[in-house]
C-alpha positions, 0 to 999 in steps of 0.5 A: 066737127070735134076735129076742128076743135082738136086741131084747134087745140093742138095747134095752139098748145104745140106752138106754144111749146114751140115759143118756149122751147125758142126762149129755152134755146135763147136762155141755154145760151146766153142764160139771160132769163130776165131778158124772156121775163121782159119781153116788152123791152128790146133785150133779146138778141135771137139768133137766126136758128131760135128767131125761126123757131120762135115764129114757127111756134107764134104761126101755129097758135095764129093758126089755132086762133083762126080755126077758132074763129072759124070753126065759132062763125060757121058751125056754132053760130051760124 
């Protein structure tokens, strides 16, 4: 089951290098960097083209989380 753990971590560094290539886009054009630092407050304007990509990178590490877990609750715990 070491490719579990392989997909697992490849979906969750692959997807976070998706989000901060969205928050590279975002900074490259409007070079607001302290809006990305402050994510918490409702500063960043994405555009159609960086949202997508942003939720494409958040959906891999989600992805990553679930193999987690269920590679922990079926094969290690069980």
């Amino acid at each position: 089951m070491d490719w579990l753990v392989q997909l697992e971590q490849g979906a969750l560094a692959i997807g976070a290098f998706i989000v901060l290539f969205s928050f590279a886009l975002y900074i490259k054009r409007t070079g607001d960097a302290k809006a990305v630092i402050f994510f918490w407050q409702k500063r960043l304007q994405l555009t159609r083209q960086e949202f997508i990509v942003n939720r494409v990178g958040l959906g891999l590490m989600i992805i990553g989380v679930v193999v987690r877990l269920i590679y922990h609750t079926f094969f290690i715990g069980g």
